[in-house]
Structures are given as C-alpha cells and as structure tokens.
N, C-alpha and C positions, 0 to 999 in steps of 0.2 A: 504494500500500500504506500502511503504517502510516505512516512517517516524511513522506511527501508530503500525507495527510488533514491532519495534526495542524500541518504548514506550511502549509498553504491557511487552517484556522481559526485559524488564529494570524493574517494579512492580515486575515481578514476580521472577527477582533475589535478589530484596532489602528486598523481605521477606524470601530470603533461609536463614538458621541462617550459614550455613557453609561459603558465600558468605561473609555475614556481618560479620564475627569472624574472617575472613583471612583480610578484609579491600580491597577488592579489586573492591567493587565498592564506589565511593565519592556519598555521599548524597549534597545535595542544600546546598551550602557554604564551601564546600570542594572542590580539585582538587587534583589527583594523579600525583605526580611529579617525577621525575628522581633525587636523591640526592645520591653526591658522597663524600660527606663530613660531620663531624660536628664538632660544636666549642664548648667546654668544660669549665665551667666556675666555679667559685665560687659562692657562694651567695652575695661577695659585689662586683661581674663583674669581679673578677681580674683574667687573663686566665690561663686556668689550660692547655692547648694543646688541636692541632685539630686533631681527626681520618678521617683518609681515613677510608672509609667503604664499597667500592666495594666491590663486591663478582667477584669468580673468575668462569670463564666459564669453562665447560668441555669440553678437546678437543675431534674435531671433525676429522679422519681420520686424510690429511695432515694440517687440519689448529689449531693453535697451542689455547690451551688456552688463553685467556685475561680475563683482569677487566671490567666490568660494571658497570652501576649505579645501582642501589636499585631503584623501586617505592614505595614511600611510601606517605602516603596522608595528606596535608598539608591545612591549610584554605588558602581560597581566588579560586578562578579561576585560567586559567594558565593563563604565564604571557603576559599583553596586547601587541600587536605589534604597532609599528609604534616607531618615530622618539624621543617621546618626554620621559621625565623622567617618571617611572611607578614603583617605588619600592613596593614590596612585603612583607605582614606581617609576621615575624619572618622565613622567608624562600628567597633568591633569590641566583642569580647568583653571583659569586666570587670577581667581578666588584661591586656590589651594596652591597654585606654582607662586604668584605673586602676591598674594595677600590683598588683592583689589579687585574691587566691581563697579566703580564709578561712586558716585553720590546717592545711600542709599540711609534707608534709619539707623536708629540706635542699637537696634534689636536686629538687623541686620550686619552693621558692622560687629557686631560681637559675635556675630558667629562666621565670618569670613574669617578676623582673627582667630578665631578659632581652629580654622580648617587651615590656614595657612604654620599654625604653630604645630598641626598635627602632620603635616607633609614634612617641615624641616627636622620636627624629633623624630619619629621614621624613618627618614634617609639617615640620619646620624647613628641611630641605632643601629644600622647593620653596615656601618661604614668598614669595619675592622674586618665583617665576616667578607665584604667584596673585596675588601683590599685593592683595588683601582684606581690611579693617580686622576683619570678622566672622575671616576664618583667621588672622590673626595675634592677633585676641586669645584661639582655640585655642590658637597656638601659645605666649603667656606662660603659660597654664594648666600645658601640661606641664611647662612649665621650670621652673617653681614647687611643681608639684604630690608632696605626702607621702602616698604610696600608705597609711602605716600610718593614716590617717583616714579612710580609707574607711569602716569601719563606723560612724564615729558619722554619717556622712551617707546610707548604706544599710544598712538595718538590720536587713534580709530578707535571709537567707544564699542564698536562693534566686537575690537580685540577683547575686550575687557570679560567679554560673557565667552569666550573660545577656548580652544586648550592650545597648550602648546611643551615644547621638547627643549631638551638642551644639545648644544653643539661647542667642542672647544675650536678656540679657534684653528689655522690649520689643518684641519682636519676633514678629509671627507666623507666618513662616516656620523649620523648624530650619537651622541655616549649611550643609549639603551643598545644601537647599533652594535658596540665593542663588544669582540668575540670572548674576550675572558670574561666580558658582564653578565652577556650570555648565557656565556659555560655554567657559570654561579648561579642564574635563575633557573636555568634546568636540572640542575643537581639539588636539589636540596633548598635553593633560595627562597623559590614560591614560596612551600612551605611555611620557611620563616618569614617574610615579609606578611604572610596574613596571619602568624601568632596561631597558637594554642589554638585547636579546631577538637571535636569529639570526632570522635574514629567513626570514617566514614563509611555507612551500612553498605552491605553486600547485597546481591540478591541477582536471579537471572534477570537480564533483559531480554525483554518484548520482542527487540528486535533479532538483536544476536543468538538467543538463546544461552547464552552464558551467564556462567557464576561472575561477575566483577562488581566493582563500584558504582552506587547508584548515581544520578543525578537528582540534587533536590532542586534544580533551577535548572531549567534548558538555557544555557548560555551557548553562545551571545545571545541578543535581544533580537528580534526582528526589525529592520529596519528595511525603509525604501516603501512600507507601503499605505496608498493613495490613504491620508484623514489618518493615518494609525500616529500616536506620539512620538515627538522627535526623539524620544528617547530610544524608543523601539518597541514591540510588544511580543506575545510570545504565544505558540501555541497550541502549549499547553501547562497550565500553571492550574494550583489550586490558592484559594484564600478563604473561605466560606468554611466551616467546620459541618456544615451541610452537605459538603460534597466531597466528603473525604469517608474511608470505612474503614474496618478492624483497628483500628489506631494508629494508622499510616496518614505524615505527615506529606505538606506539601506534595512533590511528583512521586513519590513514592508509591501514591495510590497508581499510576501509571508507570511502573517498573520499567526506566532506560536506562543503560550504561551512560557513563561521562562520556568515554569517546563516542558512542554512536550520536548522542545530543550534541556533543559540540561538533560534531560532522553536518549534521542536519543541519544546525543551524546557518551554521558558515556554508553551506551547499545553497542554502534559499538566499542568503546574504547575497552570494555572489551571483545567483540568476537575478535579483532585484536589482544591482548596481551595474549592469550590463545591459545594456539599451535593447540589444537583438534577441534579448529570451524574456522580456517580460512588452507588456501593453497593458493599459488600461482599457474595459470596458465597464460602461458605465461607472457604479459606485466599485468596482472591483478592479483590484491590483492581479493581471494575468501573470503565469509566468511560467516556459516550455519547456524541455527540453527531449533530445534523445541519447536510449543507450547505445551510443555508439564513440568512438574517438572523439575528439574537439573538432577536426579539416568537417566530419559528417556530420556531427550536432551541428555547429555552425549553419553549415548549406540549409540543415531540414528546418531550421529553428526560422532562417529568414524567408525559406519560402512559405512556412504557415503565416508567420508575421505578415509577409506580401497577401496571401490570398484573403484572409479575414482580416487587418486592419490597416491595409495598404501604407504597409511601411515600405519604406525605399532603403534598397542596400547602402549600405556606405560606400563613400569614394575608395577604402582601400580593395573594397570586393574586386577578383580579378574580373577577367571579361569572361570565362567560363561560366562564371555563376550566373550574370546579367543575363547570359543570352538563354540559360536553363529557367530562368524566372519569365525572362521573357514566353518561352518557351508554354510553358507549364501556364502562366496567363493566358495563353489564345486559347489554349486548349479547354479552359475553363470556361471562356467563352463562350463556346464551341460545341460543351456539354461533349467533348472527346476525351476528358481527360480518366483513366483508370489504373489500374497497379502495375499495370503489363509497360506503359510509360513513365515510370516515376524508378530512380536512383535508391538504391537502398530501401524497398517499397516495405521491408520485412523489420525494418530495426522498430524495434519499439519507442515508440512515441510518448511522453507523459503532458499535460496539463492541469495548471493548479489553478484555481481564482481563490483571492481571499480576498476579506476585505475587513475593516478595524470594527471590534467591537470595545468600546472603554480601551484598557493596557492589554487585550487581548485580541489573537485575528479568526477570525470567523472562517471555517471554510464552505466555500460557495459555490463551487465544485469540483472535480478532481474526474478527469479522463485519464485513460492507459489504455492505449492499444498499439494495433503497429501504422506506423508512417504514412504508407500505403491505402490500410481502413478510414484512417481519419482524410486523409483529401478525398477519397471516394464520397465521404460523408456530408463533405461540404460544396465535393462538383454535384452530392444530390439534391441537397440544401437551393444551392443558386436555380438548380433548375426548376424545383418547385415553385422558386419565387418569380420564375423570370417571368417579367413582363414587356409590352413595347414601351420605350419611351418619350416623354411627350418633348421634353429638351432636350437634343442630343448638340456634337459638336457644330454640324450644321446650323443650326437657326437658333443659339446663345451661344454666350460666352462663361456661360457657368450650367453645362449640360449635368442633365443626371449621372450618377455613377453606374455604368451595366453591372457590376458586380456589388447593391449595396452591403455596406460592413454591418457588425452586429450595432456599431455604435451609433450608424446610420438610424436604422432602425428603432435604438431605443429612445433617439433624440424626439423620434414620430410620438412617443407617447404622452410627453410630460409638454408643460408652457417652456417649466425650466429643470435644465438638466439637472438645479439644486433640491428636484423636488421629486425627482425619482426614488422610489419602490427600490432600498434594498434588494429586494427580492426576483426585480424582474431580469435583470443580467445573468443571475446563476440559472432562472428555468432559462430565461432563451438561448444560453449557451448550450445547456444539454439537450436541447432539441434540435439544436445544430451538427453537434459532435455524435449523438447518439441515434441520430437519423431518428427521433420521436415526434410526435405530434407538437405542433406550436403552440406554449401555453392559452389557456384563454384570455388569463388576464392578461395578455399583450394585446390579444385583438379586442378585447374588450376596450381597451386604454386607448386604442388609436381609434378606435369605431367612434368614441370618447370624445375622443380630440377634435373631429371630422365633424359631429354636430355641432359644439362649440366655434369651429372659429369657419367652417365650410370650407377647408382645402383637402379638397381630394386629389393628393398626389402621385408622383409614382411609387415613392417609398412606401407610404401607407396601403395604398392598393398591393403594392407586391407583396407584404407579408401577407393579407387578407387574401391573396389567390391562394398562398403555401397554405396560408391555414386553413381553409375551406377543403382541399385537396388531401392532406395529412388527416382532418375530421372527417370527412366524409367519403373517401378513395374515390372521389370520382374522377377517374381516370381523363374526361373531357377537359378538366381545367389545365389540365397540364401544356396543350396546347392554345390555349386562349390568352395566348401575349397580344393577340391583339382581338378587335370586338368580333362576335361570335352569334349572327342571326335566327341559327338552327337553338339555341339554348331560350328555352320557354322556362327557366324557373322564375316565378312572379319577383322575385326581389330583384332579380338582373333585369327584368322589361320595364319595371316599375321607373328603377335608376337610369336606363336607358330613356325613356318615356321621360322623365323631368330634366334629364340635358336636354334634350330636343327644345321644351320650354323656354329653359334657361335661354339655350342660342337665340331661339326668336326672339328673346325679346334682347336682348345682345346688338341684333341684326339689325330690329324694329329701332330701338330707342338707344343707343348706345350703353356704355360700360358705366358714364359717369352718371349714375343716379344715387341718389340719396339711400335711397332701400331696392333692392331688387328681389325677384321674384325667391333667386336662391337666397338671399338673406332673410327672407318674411319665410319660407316654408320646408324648406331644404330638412332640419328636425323632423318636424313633422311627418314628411312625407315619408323619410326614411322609417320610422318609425308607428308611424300610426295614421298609413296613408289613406283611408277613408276620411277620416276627419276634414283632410284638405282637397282631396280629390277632384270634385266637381268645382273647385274655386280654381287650382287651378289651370282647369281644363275652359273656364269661362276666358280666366286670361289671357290664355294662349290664341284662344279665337279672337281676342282684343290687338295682344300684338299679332297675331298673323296679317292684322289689313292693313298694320302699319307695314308692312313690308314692302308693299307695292309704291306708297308713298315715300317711301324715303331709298327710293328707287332701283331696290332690288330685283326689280322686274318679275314679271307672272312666272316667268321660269320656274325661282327661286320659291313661292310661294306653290307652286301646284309639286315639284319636291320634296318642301318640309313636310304637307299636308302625307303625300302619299306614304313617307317615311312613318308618320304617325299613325296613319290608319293601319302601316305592317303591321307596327309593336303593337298597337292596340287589337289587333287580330287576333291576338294569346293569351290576351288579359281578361280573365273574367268578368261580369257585368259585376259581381260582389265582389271588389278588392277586399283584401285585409282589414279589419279594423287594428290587429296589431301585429307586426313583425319581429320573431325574435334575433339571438342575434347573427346565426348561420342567415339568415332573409336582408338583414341591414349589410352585414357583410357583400353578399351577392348586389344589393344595392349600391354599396360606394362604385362596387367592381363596372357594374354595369354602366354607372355614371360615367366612368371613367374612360372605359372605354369607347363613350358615343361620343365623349366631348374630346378625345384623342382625334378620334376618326374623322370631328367635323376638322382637324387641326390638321390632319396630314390630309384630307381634299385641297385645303387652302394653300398647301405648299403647292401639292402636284399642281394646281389650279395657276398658282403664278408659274412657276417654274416651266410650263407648258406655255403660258402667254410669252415669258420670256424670249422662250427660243424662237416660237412665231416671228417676235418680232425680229430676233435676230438673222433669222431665214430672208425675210419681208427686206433687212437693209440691204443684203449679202444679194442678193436677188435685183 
C-alpha cells in the first residue's frame, strides 16, 4: 500500500548516484532544511559577517520575482514542535542561533533569551566530546555573541524569522558539513546531543515485518502540501487518548520501524519538492511516481503530468522525450492510444492525492497499477467526455482545451475555486483513474452552476455527456460530439427546442437586451418545463415575425419554423411537469448542441461566401 511504495522509492533513490550527488534526499540522521542565512566566522569565533543566501525566483507572468530559502541538509531531524526549549545542532532559527526576532513583547523577549541561552549551553556542552577546532570556534561565537547587533548584520527583517548555518571563513564546506563533525554525530553524538531518552520500544513493523525500533513520530514532517502548515504535517500521528488502544502511546498504536518512517517520509518529501511528480488538483496536493529506475520514472511521471494537467516538460528534457509526449498526445486525440504503444507499459504506476487536515494530511486517494492500465484509463476517460467544440483555434484566441484536465473540470463546479467541496477532486479522480462512473455530485454541481448563471459550455457539457454514458451505458452518447437528430429523449429535444428560441430571438432583436428569453426561463424550462412551456412557445411566435423585419429574409424564417416543427414532432403534447437530473443533464447537452450547430452553419455560411467572392475577383 501507501507507506510500503513510498519505502521501496525511497531505496531505490538512495542508491541513484545523481540523487545522492545533488543531496536531495537526507539519509538516517540528516534533515533537509530551508536556510536563509549564514554566519561567517574566524577560526578563534570572532565574526567575520552574515550572508543572506537566498536565491532569487524567476518571474512568473504578472507575479514578480522574490527571494527564497535554499534547502540544504543539515544533521538532526527537523525541528521538534511543541512549547518547550528544543535547540538544534549547528543549525536553527534566528531566535535560537542569534538570540533575535525583531521588536516583539516582554513575554516574548524572554523566551527568545531563553532559547538562545539554550542553543549556546548545548553547543558548549558537548564541545570537548566533538573536539573540533571548526565547533569550538562556534562555540566562542556564542559566548561572545550580543544578540542586540543583529540587525546591523541582517538587515532583512524577513532574516530574523529564518534559520541559518555557520561557515568559517576559508573554507568551503559549512562546519555541520566537516567530516570528523560528522563522524561524531553518527557514532554516538545524536544520542548525546538529545540527552537521557527511555529505551526505545521494540516491536514488529507493519511494514517490514521485523523485530526493531518503533517510531513514536513519523519524522520528518510532511511538507510541500497545498493549505497543510508550514511547518509540515504528518500522516499518521495520534493525540486524542480516544484513538489510541491497549495502552499504546502515540504511533505505537500503528506499529512502524524508524527506518521505514523516516524513509516514507523523506520518499513523499522528495516527490512534493520536485515539480515533475506532484500537481495540484483542486483542494488536493497530487503526487506520482513509478517503480522503475529515475531515466523511467522521470519519462512516465511527465507524461501522466502532460496528459491530465498539461504540464510542459522542462527545457532540460532531451528531444526524445518531446517528441514521445508529443507523440502519445495525438494519439490521445485520436482515441489511438493503448499499451501495445506506450514504453514501459508494464512498470507499475503509483498515485497519491492528499490534502491538509489541521497538523495532519488526509488521504484523498491512492491509485496503483501499471503504467500502461492507467493511460488506457484516461485515453477512456477523454473519450467518454469528448465533445465538438464551440471555440477552437480557428475562430478565438482562447479556444477550448480538446483534452479538458480534471482541474478544468472542477473549476465548472464552484463561483470560486475557494469554495470547492473537499471532497469533489478525490471522487472525480477515481473515476478517472478507475474507469468508474462520474460522481453525481459533480454533475449535480455543474447542472448547478448552469441554472444559476446560464452558461452552457463545452466543459460542462462534456463531463454531462461522460456522465450520462458511465450512468446509463448508452452506448449512443459516445458518438454524439456533435448534435444528434435521431435521439428523441425528451430532455435532449426539450434543450434543443429552447436554443432554437433563444437564437430567434438573438436573430429577431439582438444580444443587447436587458432580460432575455434565456435569462427569464432557461431554470425553468430545464427543470420544470410545463410550467413555462406555452409562454415560451407564445414568444417564439412573437420573435419569429421579427425576423423578416429586421431583415433576415422568409428564407431564414420558413427554416427556423421547419427546424421547430422536426423537434416538436417527438415531443409529446404532455411535456414534463418535472425533470430529474439524468433529463436536465440530456437538456444542457441538447442545448448545447443546437446552439453549437447554429454556430458552425455561421462559419460554413461565411466561409462559403468568402471564397465566392474570392472566385467572383479571380474571375
């Protein structure tokens, strides 16, 4: 399951040499820390000045460049939560390394001082056990050091809340860096630097099935995902003495080794801080991978990322990958694509989504299969949904997307995407990945949306085809990308039959009216079209006479009529008094489709005049 994938990739990244060479995963007694500073020293402690050492972002469109921190990897764990003192070996926050936070209360400054005189008697305390000319000249630093200059040596208030490292000068390693300080934290140091511990319980773990040492904290903390605290959160912790049993503290109730937990953790770490194996959908932090080498992970990781949330390779991808993406894109297209053409179609595939609950992450759902199954599942997905579309590149400059994403999709639901349903990203995920039925309350949310504000879109329409087709197998809808004469279900003729309306009067009296016919009854009609039926079938006969008037000629007029009398041909003399929501569904569709089709005559229409006339000059 989850915690055993994410253990297996975590092995098999600690043995990639390009993985270990860059430093981006922490081995057992390391932690990857965020440092935005460091303190430069002499060899007898006396300060040489501190760098800022952010790096600067590239901008993005309208949002401007900034500074960040650096990750870079530090010994110890990250740093422990809670109320009491907890200084950190040769590394913490600005408050514990320098004894400063800016301008804060009374009751505040005492307990900076506080944390700062707990960092310098710690280092001091185990100065003799390190024996190291680099930590001992740390340690004059502190003994020395007047927390009130701090700002005249960081001068960014932003430094003041950061952590930061020491370096002597000389030197291009930082002092936690030095291999003999090293040697000392892994022999025995740890140990001492956290003092007196009660002997740590045994028991099998979950995962491994062995006898070893439990974890009572999954450390590190979870970090990187979308609303979860910057500190990180984790997933799996107890704190409740309601959800603990037989007398088993904290994770205990959930039996893991240390190594396998700090492998998880640091395996999810490192797909969250890597751009190409995580995404966001909706309220959920996604994130991929396969079991295969990095050169294959890599390739399958960005072509899921391309087909479901159209991310683009990086500039360093060679041009083999480009042209397999590309490749793999028509094909999706194309509704060609299967296992028989995909690379590695048999490695197995993982996906995660979580997303933050309080200091813990929710999971929202979890795929595994192989490589191969999962794009089959999503070339079946697009096909379900595919519809024609009414914007393409042709006739705007912001056409619809042929292949919309899941995020497309979930935007169709809510006013604001601040106001989305938890809940609707993990179902419509696994109706994607799992080739199942498309929740309801998705189509319910957009059927939703579509009486409130009357845009009947492509997006919206297209999940409403999948879902209709997934609910009902009616094998017909699958080809109904575009409008479909022979389909007599009342809700499709119904929605057909009220575009027609709509256009007339479109045609009759133009777009700019105050209220129009779809804004007074569009609800309605969807919904409970007896009620408005014969109003407005009165109105249509009203704008039908404008039409000659406002000089669309009897053509156009003995046309729409005939057009109306088809659809009305199928409709019973008793319409509905109320439609559920497979009937409003079949309604947007229908809509959609007759106000499409009036949309692509218009093109052919000019497009045919065009060349006439281009014939007529040529001639």
């Amino acid at each position: 399951m989850i915690i055993p994938a994410l253990s297996e990739l975590y092995d098999r990244l600690s043995q990639d040499p390009d993985v270990t060479a860059k430093g981006d995963l922490p081995t057992i007694g390391k932690s990857r820390q965020k440092i935005s500073f460091r303190i430069i020293l002499k060899p007898d402690g006396t300060l040489v000045g501190m760098d800022d050492i952010r790096a600067m972002d590239a901008p993005e469109g309208k949002k401007a460049a900034k500074l960040h921190s650096i990750p870079i990897l530090v010994l110890g764990s990250s740093k422990p939560s809670g109320s009491g003192l907890n200084p950190c070996f040769l590394w913490d926050n600005c408050g514990y390394l320098l004894g400063y936070k800016g301008e804060t209360g009374e009751k505040e400054q005492k307990r900076i001082r506080e944390a700062f005189s707990s960092f310098r008697d710690k280092h001091l305390s185990v100065e003799s056990s390190v024996n190291h000319p680099h930590f001992s000249a740390v340690c004059r630093f502190l003994e020395q050091w007047d927390p009130g200059q701090t700002p005249s040596h960081l001068a960014s208030p932003d430094l003041w809340i950061s952590n930061g490292i020491f370096r002597i000068a000389g030197e291009m390693k930082h002092v936690h860096e030095t291999p003999e300080i090293q040697d000392w934290w892994f022999h025995g140091g740890e140990e001492q630097w956290q003092g007196s511990k009660k002997e740590k319980e045994k028991g099998i773990c979950l995962v491994s099935g062995k006898e070893e040492p439990l974890a009572l904290l999954h450390e590190p903390a979870i970090k990187g995902v979308l609303g979860a605290q910057v500190s990180g959160a984790k997933i799996v912790s107890f704190n409740c003495s309601s959800f603990t049993s037989y007398g088993k503290d904290q994770s205990l109730n959930a039996p893991v080794g240390e190594n396998t937990a700090f492998a998880y953790c640091n395996a999810l770490n490192y797909l969250l801080s890597h751009s190409q194996y995580n995404t966001r959908i909706g309220d959920a932090s996604v994130v991929f991978w396969a079991d295969a080498p990095k050169e294959t992970m890599d390739m399958e990781a960005f072509l899921f990322g391309a087909v479901t949330t159209g991310k683009t390779l990086p500039p360093a991808m060679d041009q083999a990958a480009v042209d397999q993406l590309s490749k793999i894109t028509e094909l999706l297209r194309n509704g060609e694509l299967s296992k028989g053409k995909l690379d590695h179609a048999d490695v197995p595939f993982f996906i995660l989504g979580i997303s933050p609950n309080a200091s813990r992450l929710s999971i929202r759902f979890w795929y595994q299969s192989t490589f191969g199954e999962l794009i089959e599942n999503i070339q079946t997905h697009y096909r379900d949904i595919s519809l024609a579309r009414q914007w393409t590149e042709k006739n705007s400059n912001y056409p619809d997307p042929e292949l919309p994403k899941p995020f497309d999709i979930l935007k169709e639901t809510v006013r604001d995407m601040k106001e989305l349903p938890s809940l609707y990203s993990g179902v419509l995920m696994k109706s994607i990945l799992f080739h199942l039925p498309y929740p309801d309350i998705i189509a319910q949310a957009i059927i939703r949306r579509i009486r409130i504000d009357k845009k009947v879109n492509y997006i919206r329409c297209s999940l409403l085809k999948g879902w209709l087709y997934r609910k009902t197998n009616n094998h017909d809808l699958t080809t109904m990308q575009t409008i479909n004469p022979d389909n007599h279900n009342i809700g499709y003729l119904l929605g057909r039959l009220f575009a027609v309306y709509v256009k007339t009067q479109e045609d009759a009296l133009g777009k700019d009216l105050n209220r129009t016919v779809r804004d007074s009854y569009f609800s309605s009609m969807c919904a409970h079209p007896r009620s408005v039926y014969s109003t407005v079938n009165k109105l249509y006969q009203y704008h039908l006479k404008q039409l000659v008037k406002q000089k669309h000629g009897e053509g156009t007029k003995i046309n729409r009529e005939k057009l109306v009398q088809e659809i009305k041909s199928h409709i019973p003399d008793n319409v509905p008094v109320h439609m559920g929501l497979e009937q409003q569904a079949y309604f947007d569709l229908g809509f959609y489709h007759q106000m499409n089709d009036f949309f692509t005559e218009k093109e052919i229409s000019q497009t045919t005049k065009t060349q006439t006339t281009d014939n007529n000059e040529q001639n």
